[in-house]
C-alpha positions in Angstrom: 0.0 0.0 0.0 1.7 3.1 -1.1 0.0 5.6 1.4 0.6 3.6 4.4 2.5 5.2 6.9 5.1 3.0 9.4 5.8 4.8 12.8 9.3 3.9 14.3 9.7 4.0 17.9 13.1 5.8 18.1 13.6 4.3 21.1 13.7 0.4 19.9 13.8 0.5 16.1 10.3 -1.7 16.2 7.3 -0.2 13.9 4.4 0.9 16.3 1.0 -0.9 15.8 -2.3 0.9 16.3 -2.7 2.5 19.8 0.7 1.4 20.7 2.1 4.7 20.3 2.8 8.4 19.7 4.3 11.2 18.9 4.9 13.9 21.6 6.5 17.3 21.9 7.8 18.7 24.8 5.3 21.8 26.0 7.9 22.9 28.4 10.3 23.1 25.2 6.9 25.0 23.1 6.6 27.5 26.0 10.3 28.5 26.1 10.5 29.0 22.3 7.4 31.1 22.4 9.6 33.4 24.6 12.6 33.7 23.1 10.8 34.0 19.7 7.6 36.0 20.1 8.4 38.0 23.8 11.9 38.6 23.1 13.1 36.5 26.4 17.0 35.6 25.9 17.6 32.4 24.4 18.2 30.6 21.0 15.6 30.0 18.4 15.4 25.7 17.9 13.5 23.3 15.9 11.0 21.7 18.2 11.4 17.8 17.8 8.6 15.4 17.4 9.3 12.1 19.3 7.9 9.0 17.8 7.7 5.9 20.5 5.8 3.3 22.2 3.8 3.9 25.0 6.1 1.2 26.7 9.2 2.9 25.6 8.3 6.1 26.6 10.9 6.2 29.8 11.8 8.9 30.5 8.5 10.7 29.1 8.7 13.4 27.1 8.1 16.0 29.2 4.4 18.0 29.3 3.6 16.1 26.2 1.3 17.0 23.8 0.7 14.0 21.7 -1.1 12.4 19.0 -1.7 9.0 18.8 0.0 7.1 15.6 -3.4 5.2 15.1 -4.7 8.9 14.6 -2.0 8.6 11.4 -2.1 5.6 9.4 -1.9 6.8 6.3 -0.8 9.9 4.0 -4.8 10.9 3.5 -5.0 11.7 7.0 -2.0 13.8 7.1 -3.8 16.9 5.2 -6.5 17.4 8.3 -3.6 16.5 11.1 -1.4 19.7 9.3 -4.7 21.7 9.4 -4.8 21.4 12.5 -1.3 21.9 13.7 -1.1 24.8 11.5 -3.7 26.4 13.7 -0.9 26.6 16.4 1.2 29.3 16.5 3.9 26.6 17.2 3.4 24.6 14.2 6.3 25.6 12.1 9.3 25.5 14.7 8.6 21.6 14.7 10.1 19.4 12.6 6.7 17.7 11.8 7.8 17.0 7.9 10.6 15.6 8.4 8.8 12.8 10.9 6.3 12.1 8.4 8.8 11.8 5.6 10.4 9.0 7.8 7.2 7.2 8.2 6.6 7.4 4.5 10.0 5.7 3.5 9.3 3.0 6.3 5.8 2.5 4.9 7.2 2.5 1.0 9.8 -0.4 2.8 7.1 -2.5 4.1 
């Protein structure tokens, strides 16, 4: 199926199966950018990282999470109302959102 997207826990290499997983970014790590870049606090401007794992693999946790759950993303036709959505967040586009979904493409295209 060439729309079928393959989430990789980066924690143990294993492809994550309906509800076993997520992807989660840090808040406190949202919060702090939303200072240095929109209240002029002191700090460095970084791309916020998405972090694709198991529920079960998730130790530590990714701090203040806010998540969405990878059976919420099986495949490339969902993606379009998923970015409609992020892009709603004045966050969306320090994250590195494209580049995880690239990654799930290729696994899915190896599969």
């Amino acid at each position: 199926m060439g729309n079928r997207l393959v989430w990789i826990c980066e924690i143990c290499g294993q492809s994550i199966q309906g509800s076993e997983g997520m992807l989660a970014l840090d808040q406190n790590k949202m919060m702090a950018q939303r200072d240095v870049r929109h209240l002029g606090n002191a700090g460095t401007t970084e791309t916020l990282r998405w972090h694709v794992r198991h529920d079960r693999c998730d130790k530590p946790p990714v701090p203040n999470p806010y998540t969405i759950c990878c059976s919420q993303l099986p495949s490339l036709d969902t993606i379009p109302e998923w970015r409609r959505q992020l892009d709603s967040k004045l966050w969306a586009t320090w994250t590195d959102w494209d580049e995880v979904v690239a990654q799930a493409v290729a696994a899915g295209e190896r599969r």
